[in-house]
C-alpha positions in Angstrom: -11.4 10.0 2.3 -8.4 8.5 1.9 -8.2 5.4 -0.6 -5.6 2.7 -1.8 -5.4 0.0 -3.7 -2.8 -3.0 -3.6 -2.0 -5.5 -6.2 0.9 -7.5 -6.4 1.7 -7.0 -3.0 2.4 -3.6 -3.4 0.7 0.0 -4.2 -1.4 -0.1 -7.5 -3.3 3.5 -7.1 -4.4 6.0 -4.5 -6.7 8.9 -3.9 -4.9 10.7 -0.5 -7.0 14.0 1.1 -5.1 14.4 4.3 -1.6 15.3 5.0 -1.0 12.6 7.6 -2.1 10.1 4.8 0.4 11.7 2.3 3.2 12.1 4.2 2.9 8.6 5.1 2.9 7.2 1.6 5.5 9.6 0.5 7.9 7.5 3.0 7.4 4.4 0.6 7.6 6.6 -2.6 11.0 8.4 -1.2 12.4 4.9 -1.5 12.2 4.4 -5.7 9.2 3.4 -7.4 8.0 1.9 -10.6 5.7 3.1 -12.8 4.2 -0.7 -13.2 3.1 -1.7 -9.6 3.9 -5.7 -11.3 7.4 -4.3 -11.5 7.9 -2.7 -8.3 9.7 -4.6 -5.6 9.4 -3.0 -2.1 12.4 -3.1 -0.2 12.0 -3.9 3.6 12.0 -0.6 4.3 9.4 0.4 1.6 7.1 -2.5 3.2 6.9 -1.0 6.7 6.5 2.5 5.4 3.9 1.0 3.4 2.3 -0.7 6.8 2.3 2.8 8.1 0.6 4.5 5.3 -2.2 1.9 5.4 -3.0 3.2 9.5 -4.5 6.4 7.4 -6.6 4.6 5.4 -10.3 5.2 5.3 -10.5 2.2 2.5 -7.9 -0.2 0.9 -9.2 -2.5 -2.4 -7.2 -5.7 -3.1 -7.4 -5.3 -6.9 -6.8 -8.9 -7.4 -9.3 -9.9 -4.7 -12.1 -7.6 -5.9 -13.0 -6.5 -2.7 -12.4 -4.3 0.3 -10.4 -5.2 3.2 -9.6 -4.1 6.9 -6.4 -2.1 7.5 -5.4 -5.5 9.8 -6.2 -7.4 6.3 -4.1 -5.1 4.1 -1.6 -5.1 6.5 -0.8 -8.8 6.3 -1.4 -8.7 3.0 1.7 -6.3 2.3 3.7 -8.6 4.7 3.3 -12.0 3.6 2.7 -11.3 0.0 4.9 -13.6 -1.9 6.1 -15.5 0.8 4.1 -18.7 0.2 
Protein backbone atom coordinates (compact mmCIF):
# COMPACT_ATOMS: atom_id res chain seq x y z
CA UNK A 1 0.00 0.00 0.00
CA UNK A 2 1.21 3.04 -0.84
CA UNK A 3 0.71 6.08 1.71
CA UNK A 4 1.38 9.97 1.90
CA UNK A 5 0.86 12.51 3.90
CA UNK A 6 0.70 16.44 3.04
CA UNK A 7 1.08 19.26 5.30
CA UNK A 8 1.86 22.64 4.33
CA UNK A 9 0.92 22.11 0.94
CA UNK A 10 3.55 19.90 0.38
CA UNK A 11 5.02 16.20 1.26
CA UNK A 12 5.26 15.68 5.09
CA UNK A 13 5.99 11.62 5.03
CA UNK A 14 5.45 8.58 2.93
CA UNK A 15 5.41 4.79 3.07
CA UNK A 16 5.95 3.79 -1.01
CA UNK A 17 5.73 -0.31 -1.87
CA UNK A 18 5.53 -0.16 -5.61
CA UNK A 19 7.93 1.08 -8.15
CA UNK A 20 5.41 3.17 -10.12
CA UNK A 21 4.64 4.97 -6.83
CA UNK A 22 8.38 5.62 -6.21
CA UNK A 23 9.45 6.54 -9.31
CA UNK A 24 6.77 9.03 -9.27
CA UNK A 25 7.71 10.72 -6.04
CA UNK A 26 11.26 10.63 -6.87
CA UNK A 27 10.33 13.25 -9.81
CA UNK A 28 9.42 15.78 -6.98
CA UNK A 29 12.41 14.79 -4.82
CA UNK A 30 14.94 15.09 -8.01
CA UNK A 31 13.93 18.72 -7.85
CA UNK A 32 15.62 19.79 -4.18
CA UNK A 33 14.03 19.11 -1.00
CA UNK A 34 13.96 20.24 2.59
CA UNK A 35 14.36 18.26 5.31
CA UNK A 36 11.35 20.44 7.14
CA UNK A 37 8.22 19.94 4.92
CA UNK A 38 7.28 23.84 6.65
CA UNK A 39 10.34 24.84 4.78
CA UNK A 40 10.00 23.37 1.49
CA UNK A 41 8.69 25.37 -1.29
CA UNK A 42 7.65 23.29 -4.41
CA UNK A 43 8.52 24.74 -7.52
CA UNK A 44 5.89 24.53 -10.39
CA UNK A 45 7.43 21.78 -11.56
CA UNK A 46 7.79 19.96 -8.15
CA UNK A 47 3.83 20.56 -7.82
CA UNK A 48 2.82 18.66 -10.95
CA UNK A 49 5.27 15.89 -10.29
CA UNK A 50 3.75 15.93 -6.92
CA UNK A 51 -0.02 15.70 -8.73
CA UNK A 52 1.42 12.70 -10.50
CA UNK A 53 2.73 10.87 -7.56
CA UNK A 54 -0.62 11.25 -5.72
CA UNK A 55 -2.42 9.00 -9.00
CA UNK A 56 -0.43 5.99 -7.07
CA UNK A 57 -1.77 6.54 -3.98
CA UNK A 58 -3.72 3.87 -2.13
CA UNK A 59 -4.13 6.65 0.87
CA UNK A 60 -3.15 10.36 1.33
CA UNK A 61 -3.61 12.04 5.21
CA UNK A 62 -3.93 15.85 5.33
CA UNK A 63 -1.83 16.09 8.60
CA UNK A 64 -3.40 19.40 9.38
CA UNK A 65 -6.85 18.19 8.44
CA UNK A 66 -6.66 14.96 10.46
CA UNK A 67 -8.26 13.02 8.11
CA UNK A 68 -8.08 11.07 4.90
CA UNK A 69 -8.79 12.41 1.50
CA UNK A 70 -9.46 11.33 -2.18
CA UNK A 71 -6.67 11.55 -4.67
CA UNK A 72 -9.14 14.40 -6.45
CA UNK A 73 -9.02 16.09 -2.80
CA UNK A 74 -5.28 15.87 -2.39
CA UNK A 75 -4.87 16.90 -5.72
CA UNK A 76 -6.49 20.30 -5.27
CA UNK A 77 -5.09 20.54 -2.15
CA UNK A 78 -1.36 20.59 -3.57
CA UNK A 79 -2.69 23.07 -6.21
CA UNK A 80 -4.40 25.70 -4.48
CA UNK A 81 -2.49 25.51 -1.27
CA UNK A 82 -1.47 28.95 -0.35
CA UNK A 83 -3.29 30.68 -2.85
CA UNK A 84 -6.06 32.11 -0.76
Amino acid sequence: MNRLTLKWGTVNAWKLETPEAKAALQKWADGGVSLSAMAQHDTPEQKEALIEAIGFMDEIWLDWEGKNVSREEAKEYVRNYGKA
